[in-house]
TORPA-4810 file (N, C-alpha, C, O; in nm, 3 decimals):
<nodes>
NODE_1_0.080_-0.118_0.000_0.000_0.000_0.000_0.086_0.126_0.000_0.065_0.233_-0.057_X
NODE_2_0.222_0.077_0.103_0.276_0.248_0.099_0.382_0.264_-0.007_0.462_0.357_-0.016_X
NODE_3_0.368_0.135_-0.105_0.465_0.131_-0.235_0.362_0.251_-0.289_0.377_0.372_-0.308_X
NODE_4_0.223_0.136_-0.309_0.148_0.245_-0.405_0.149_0.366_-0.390_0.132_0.427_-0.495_X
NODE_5_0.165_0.440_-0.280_0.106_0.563_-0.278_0.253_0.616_-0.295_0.247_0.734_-0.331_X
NODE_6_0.354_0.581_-0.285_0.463_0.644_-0.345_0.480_0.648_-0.498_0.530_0.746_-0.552_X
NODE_7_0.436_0.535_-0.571_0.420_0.514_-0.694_0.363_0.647_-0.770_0.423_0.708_-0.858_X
NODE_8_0.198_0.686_-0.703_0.109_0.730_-0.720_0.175_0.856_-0.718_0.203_0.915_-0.823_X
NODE_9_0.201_0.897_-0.609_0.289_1.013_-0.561_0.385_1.103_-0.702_0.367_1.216_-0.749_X
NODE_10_0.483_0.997_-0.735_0.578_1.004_-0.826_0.525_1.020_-0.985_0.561_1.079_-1.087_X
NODE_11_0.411_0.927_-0.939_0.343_0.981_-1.108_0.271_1.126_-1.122_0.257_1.193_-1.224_X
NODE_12_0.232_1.152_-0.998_0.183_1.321_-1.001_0.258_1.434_-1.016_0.228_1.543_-1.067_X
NODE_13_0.406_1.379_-0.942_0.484_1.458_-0.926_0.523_1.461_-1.114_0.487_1.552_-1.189_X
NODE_14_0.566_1.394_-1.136_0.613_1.380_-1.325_0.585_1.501_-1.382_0.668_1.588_-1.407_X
NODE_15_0.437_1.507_-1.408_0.378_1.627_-1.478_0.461_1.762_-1.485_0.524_1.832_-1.565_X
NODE_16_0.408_1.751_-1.299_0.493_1.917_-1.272_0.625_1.953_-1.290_0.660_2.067_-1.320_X
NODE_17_0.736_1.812_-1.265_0.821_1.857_-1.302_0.873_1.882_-1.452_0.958_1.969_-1.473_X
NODE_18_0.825_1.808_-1.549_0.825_1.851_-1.690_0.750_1.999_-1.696_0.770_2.048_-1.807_X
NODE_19_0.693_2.060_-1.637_0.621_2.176_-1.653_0.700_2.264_-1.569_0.652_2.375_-1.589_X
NODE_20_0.773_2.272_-1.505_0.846_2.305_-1.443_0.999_2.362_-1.510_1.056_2.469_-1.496_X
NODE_21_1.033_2.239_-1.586_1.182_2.245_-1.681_1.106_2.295_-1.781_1.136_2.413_-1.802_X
NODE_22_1.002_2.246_-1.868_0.984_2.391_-1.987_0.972_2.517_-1.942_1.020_2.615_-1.998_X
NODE_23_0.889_2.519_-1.812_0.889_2.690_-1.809_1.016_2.717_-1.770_1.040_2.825_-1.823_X
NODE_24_1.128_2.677_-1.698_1.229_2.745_-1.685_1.350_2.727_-1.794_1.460_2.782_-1.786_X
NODE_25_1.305_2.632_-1.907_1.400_2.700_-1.983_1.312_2.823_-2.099_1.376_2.907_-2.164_X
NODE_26_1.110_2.807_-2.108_1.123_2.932_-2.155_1.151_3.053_-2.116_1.163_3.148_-2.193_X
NODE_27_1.166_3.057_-1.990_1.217_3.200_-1.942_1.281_3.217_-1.964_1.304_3.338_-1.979_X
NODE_28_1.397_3.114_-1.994_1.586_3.163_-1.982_1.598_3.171_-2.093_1.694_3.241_-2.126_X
NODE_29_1.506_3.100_-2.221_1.524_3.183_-2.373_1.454_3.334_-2.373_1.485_3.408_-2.466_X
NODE_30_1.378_3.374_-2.291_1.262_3.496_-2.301_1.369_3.603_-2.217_1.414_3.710_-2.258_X
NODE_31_1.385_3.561_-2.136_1.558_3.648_-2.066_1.634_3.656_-2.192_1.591_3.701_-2.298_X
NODE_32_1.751_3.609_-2.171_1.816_3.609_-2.356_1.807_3.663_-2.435_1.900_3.721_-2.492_X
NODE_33_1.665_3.662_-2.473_1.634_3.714_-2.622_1.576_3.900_-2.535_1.573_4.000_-2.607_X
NODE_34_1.553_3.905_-2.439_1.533_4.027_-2.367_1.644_4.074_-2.355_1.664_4.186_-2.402_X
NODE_35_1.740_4.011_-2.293_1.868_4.128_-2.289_1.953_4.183_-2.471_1.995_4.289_-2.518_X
NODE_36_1.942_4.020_-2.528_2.023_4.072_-2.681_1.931_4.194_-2.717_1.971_4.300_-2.764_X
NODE_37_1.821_4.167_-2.692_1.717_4.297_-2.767_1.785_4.444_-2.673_1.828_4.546_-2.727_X
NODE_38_1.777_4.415_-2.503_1.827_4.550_-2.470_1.943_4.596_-2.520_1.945_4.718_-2.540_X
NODE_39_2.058_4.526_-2.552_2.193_4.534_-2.611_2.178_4.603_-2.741_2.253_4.700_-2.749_X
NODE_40_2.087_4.578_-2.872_2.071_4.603_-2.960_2.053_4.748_-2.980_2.113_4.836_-3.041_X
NODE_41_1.943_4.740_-2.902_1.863_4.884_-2.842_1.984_5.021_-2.854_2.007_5.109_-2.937_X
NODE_42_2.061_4.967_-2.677_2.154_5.006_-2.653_2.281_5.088_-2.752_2.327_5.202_-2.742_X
NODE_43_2.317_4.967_-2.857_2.469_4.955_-2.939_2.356_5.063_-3.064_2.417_5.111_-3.159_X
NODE_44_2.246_5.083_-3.057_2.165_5.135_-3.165_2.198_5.295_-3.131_2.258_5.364_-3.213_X
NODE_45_2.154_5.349_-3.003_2.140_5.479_-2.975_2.277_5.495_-2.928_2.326_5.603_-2.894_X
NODE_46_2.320_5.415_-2.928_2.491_5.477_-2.896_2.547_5.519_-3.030_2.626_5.614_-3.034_X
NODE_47_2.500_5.434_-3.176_2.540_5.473_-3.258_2.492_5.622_-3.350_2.543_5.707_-3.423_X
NODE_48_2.370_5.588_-3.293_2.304_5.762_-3.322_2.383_5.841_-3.296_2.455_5.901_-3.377_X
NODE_49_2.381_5.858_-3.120_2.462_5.933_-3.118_2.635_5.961_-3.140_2.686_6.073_-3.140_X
NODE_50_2.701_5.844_-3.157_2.851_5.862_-3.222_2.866_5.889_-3.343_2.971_5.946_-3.374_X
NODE_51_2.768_5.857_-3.449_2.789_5.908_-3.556_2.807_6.013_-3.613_2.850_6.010_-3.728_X
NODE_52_2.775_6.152_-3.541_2.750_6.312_-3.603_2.931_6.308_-3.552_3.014_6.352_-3.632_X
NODE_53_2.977_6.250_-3.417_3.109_6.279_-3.396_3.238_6.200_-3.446_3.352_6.244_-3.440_X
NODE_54_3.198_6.061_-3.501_3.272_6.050_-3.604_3.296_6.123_-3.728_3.403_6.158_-3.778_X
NODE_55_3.160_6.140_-3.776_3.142_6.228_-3.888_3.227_6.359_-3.906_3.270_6.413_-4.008_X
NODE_56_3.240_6.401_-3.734_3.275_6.544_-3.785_3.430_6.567_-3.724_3.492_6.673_-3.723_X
NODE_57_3.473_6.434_-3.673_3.626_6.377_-3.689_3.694_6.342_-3.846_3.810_6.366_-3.876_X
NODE_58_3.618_6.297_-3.912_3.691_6.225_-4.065_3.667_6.406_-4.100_3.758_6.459_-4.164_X
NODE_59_3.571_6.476_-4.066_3.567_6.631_-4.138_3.715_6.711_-4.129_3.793_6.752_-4.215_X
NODE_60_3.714_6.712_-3.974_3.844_6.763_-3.916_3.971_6.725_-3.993_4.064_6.796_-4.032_X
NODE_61_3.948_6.580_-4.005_4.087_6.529_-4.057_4.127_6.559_-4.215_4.239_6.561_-4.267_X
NODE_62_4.023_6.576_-4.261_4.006_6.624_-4.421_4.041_6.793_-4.443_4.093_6.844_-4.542_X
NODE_63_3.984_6.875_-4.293_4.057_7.007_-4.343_4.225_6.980_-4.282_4.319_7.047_-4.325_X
NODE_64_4.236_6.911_-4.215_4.365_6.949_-4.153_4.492_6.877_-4.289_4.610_6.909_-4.299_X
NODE_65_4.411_6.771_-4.381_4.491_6.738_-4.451_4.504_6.803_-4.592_4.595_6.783_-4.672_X
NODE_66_4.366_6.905_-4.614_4.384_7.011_-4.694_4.485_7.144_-4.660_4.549_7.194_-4.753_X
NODE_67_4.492_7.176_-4.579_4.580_7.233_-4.493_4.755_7.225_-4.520_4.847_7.302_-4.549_X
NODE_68_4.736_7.089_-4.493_4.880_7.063_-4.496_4.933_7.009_-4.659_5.051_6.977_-4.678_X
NODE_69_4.849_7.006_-4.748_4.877_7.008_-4.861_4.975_7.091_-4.929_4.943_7.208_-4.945_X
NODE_70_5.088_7.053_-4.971_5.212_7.127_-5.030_5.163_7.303_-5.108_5.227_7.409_-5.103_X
NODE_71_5.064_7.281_-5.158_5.006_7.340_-5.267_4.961_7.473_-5.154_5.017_7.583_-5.151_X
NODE_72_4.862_7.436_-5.076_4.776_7.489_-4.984_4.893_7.592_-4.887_4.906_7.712_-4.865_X
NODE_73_4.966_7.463_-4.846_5.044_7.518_-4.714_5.149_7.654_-4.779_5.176_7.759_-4.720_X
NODE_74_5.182_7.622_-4.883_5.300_7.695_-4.982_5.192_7.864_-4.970_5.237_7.960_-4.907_X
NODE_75_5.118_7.867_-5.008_5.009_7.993_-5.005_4.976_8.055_-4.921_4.975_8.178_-4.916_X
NODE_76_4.942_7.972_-4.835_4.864_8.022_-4.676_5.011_8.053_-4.601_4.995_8.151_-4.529_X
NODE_77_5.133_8.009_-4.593_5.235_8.053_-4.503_5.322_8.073_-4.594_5.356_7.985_-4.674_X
NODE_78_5.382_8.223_-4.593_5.488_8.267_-4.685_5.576_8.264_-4.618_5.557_8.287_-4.499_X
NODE_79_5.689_8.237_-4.659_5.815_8.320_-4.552_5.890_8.434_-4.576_5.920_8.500_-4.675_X
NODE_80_5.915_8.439_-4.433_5.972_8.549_-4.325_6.047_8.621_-4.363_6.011_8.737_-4.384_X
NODE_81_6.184_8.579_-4.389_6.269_8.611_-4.470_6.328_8.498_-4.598_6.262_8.404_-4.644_X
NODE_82_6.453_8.532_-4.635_6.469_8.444_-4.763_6.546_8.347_-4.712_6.574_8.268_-4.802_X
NODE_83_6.587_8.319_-4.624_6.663_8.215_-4.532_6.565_8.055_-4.535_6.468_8.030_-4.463_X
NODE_84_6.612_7.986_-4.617_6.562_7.862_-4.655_6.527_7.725_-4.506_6.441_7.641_-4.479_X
NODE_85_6.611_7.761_-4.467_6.656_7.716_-4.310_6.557_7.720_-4.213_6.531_7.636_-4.127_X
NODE_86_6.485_7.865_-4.244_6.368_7.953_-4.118_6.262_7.899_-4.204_6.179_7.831_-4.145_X
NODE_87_6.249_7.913_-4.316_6.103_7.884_-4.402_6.089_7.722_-4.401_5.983_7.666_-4.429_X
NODE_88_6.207_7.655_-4.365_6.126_7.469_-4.399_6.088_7.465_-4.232_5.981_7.410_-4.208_X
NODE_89_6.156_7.513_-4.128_6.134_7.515_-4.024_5.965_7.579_-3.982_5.894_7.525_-3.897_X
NODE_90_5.925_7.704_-4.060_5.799_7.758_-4.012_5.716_7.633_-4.059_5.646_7.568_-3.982_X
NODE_91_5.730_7.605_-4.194_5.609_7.512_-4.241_5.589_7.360_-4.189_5.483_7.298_-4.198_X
NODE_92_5.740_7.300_-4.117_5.728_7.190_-4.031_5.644_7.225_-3.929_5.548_7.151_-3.908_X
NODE_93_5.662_7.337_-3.851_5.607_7.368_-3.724_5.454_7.393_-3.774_5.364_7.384_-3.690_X
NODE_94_5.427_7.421_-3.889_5.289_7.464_-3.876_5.195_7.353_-3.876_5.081_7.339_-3.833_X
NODE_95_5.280_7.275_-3.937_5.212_7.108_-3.981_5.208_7.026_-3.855_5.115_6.952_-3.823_X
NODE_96_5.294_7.043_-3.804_5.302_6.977_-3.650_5.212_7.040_-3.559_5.178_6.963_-3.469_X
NODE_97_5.152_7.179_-3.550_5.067_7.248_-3.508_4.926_7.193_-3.540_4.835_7.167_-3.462_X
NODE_98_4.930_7.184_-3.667_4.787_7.166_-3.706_4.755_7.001_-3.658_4.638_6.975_-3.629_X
NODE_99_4.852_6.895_-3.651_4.828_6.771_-3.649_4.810_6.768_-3.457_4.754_6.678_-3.393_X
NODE_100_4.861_6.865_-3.413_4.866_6.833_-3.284_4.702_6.860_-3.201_4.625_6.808_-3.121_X
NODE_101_4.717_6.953_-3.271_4.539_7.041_-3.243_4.471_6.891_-3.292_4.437_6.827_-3.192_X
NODE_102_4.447_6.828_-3.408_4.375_6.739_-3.441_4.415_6.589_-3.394_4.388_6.482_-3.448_X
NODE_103_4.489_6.618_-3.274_4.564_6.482_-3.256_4.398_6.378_-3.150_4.402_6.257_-3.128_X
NODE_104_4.313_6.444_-3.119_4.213_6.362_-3.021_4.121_6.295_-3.121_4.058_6.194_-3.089_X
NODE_105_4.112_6.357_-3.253_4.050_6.285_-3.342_4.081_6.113_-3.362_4.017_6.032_-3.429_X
NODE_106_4.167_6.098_-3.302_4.185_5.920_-3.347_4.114_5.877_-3.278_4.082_5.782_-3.349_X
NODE_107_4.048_5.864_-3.178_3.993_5.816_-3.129_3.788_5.766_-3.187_3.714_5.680_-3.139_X
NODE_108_3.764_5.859_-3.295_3.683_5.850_-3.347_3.711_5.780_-3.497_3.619_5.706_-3.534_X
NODE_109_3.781_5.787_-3.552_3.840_5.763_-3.681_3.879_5.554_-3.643_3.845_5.483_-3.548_X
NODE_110_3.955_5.527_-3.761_3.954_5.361_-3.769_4.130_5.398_-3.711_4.162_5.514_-3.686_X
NODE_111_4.233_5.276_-3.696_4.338_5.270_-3.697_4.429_5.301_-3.842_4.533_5.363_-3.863_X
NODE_112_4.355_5.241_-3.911_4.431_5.204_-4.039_4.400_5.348_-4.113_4.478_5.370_-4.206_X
NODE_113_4.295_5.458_-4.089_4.279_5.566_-4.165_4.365_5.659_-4.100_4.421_5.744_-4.169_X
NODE_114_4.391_5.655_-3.941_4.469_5.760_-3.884_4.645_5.716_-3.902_4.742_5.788_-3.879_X
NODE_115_4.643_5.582_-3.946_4.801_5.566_-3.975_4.823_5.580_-4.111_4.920_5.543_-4.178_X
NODE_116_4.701_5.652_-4.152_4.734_5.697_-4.332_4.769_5.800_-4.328_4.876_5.843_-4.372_X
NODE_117_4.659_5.875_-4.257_4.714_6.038_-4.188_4.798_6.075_-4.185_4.857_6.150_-4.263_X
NODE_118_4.839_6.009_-4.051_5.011_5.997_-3.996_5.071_5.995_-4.100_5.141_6.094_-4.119_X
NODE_119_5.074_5.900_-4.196_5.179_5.888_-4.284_5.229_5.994_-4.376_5.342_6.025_-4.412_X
NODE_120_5.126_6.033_-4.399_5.093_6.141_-4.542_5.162_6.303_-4.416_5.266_6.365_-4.436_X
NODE_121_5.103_6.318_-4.348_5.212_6.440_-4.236_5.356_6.429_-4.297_5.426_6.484_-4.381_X
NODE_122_5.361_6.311_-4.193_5.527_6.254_-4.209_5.609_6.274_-4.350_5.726_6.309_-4.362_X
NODE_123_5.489_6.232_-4.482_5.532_6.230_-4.620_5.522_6.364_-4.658_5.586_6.392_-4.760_X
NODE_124_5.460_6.455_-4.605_5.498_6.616_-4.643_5.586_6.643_-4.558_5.690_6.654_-4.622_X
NODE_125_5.606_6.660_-4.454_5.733_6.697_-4.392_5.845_6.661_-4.457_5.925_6.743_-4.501_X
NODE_126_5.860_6.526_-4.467_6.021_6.456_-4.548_6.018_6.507_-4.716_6.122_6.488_-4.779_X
NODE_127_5.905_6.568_-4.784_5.900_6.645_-4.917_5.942_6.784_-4.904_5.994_6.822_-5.009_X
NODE_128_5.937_6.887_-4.803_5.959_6.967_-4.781_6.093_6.976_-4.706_6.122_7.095_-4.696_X
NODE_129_6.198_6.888_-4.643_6.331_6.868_-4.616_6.378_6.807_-4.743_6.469_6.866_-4.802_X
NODE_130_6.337_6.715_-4.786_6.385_6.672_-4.933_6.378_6.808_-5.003_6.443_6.797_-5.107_X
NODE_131_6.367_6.835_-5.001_6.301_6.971_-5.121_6.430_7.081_-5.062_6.503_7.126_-5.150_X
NODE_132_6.459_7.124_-4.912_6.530_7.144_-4.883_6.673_7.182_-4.882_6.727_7.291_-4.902_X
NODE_133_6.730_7.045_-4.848_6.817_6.995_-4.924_6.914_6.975_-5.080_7.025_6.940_-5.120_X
NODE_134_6.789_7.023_-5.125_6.817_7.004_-5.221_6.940_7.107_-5.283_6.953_7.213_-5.222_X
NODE_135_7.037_7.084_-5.408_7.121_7.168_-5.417_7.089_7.305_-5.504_7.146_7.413_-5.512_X
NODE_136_6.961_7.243_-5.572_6.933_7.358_-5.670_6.874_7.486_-5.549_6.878_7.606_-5.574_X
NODE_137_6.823_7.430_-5.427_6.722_7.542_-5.379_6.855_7.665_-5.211_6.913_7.642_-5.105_X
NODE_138_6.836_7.752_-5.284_6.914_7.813_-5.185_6.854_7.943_-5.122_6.925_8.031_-5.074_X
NODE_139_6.739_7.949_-5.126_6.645_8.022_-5.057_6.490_8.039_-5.042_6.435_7.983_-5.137_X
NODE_140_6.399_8.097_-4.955_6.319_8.033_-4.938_6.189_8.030_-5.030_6.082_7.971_-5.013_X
NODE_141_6.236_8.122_-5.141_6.166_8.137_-5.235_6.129_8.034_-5.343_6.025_7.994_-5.395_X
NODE_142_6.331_7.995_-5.358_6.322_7.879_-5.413_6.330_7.749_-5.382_6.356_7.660_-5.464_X
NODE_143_6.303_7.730_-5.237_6.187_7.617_-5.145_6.072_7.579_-5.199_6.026_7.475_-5.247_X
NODE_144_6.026_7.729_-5.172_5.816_7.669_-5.248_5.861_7.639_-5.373_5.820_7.530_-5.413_X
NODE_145_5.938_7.704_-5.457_5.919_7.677_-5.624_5.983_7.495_-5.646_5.954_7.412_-5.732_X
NODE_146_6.048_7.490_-5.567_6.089_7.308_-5.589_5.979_7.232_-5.498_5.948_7.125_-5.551_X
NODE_147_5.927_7.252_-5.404_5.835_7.166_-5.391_5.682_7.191_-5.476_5.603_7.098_-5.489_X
NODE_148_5.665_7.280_-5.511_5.547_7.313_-5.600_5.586_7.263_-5.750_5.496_7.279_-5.833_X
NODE_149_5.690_7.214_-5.790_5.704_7.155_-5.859_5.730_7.037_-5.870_5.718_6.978_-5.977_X
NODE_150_5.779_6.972_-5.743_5.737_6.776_-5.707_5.640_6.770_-5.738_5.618_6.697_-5.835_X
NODE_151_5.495_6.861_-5.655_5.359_6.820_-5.633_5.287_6.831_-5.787_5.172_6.790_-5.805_X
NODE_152_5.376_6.897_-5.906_5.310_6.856_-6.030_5.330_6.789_-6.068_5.239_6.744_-6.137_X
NODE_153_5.442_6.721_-6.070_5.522_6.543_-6.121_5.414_6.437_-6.048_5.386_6.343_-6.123_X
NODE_154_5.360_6.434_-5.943_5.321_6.318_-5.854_5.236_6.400_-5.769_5.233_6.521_-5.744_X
NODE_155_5.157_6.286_-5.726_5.024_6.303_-5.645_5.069_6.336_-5.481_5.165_6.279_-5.429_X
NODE_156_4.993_6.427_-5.417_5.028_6.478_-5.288_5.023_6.386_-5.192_4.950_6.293_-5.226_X
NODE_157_5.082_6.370_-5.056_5.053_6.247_-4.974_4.855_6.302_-4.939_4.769_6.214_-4.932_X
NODE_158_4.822_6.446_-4.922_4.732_6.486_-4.846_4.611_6.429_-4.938_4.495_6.398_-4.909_X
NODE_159_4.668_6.427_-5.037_4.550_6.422_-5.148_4.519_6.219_-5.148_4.405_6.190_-5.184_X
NODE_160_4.567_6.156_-5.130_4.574_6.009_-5.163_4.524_5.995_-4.998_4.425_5.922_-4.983_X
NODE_161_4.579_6.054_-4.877_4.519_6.027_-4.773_4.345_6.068_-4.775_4.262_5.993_-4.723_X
NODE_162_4.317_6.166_-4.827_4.214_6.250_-4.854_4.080_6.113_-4.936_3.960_6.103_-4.911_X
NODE_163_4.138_6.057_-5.001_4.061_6.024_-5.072_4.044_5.836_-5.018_3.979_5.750_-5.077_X
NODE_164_4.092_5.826_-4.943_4.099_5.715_-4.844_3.976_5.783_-4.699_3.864_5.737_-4.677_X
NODE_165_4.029_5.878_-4.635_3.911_5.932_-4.575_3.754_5.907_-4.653_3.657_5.840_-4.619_X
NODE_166_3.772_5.972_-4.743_3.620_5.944_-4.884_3.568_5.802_-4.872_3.456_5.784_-4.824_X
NODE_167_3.648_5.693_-4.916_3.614_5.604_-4.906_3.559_5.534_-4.760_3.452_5.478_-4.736_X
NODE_168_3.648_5.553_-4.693_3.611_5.518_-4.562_3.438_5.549_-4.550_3.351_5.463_-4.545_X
NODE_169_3.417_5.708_-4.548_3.308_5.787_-4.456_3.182_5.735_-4.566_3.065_5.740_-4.527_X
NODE_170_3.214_5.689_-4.697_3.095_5.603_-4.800_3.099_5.492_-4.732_2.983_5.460_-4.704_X
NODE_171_3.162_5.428_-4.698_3.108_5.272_-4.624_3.060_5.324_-4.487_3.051_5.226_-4.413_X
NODE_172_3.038_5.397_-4.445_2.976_5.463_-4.306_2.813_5.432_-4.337_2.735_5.369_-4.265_X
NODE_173_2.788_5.488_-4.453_2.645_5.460_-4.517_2.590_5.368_-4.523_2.479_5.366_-4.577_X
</nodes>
């Protein structure tokens, strides 16, 4: 008799516990699928809002690399006197100025677009000591006139970085 009623017992119990393990694993899929959804949510309005400040990081980086364009920079900063020496020196410093001011922008930008950046700086600076150097140029007049004449032989670093920015900020879309 007290088999049966354990028997009995165990068969009642059965039910509930199968009703028991479905509802607790539908909750723990209904949890789950509740938090990926809050996450979504989340990674959604975060991107709202990061996007106007990426956006207006790749902007920054596009004037600062118009800026530093051989062509650009040669115009906007004349030199001082005719001392070749003082004039590659102002236009390093100005370039280093302008990159420094725009230096928090990486943090919005990709790795691989701000080490294009970088590069293309670096590649006007070493065009403008190349240029320097050079034996034909012995003052600072005829500084700008030899590097304004590389930049018609061959494409600017600012301009090839420039157009890598472009591409980038179209796959943003």
């Amino acid at each position: 008799m007290e088999i049966d009623r354990i028997l009995d017992l165990f068969l009642y119990s059965i039910p509930s516990i199968i009703t028991g393990v479905i509802a607790y694993y539908f909750f723990r899929e209904h949890t789950k699928n509740e938090d990926g959804r809050r996450r979504f949510l989340l990674k959604k309005d975060l991107q709202v809002n990061a996007m106007p400040l990426r956006l207006q990081a790749y902007e920054r980086m596009a004037l600062f690399l118009e800026r530093i364009s051989p062509s650009k920079l040669l115009i906007r900063i004349g030199p001082i006197s005719s001392n070749k020496e003082d004039y590659e020196s102002l236009l390093i410093q100005s370039i280093e100025n302008e990159f420094e001011h725009n230096l928090s922008q990486q943090i919005y930008i990709s790795d691989k677009c701000w080490n294009i950046i970088t590069t293309a700086k670096n590649a006007t600076i070493q065009l403008i000591r190349k240029a320097s150097l050079s034996e034909k140029t012995d003052t600072a007049n005829k500084l700008r006139e030899v590097v304004l004449t590389e930049m018609m032989e061959r494409i600017s670093p600012s301009d090839a970085a420039l157009s890598f920015i472009k591409e980038e900020v179209s796959e943003l879309w």
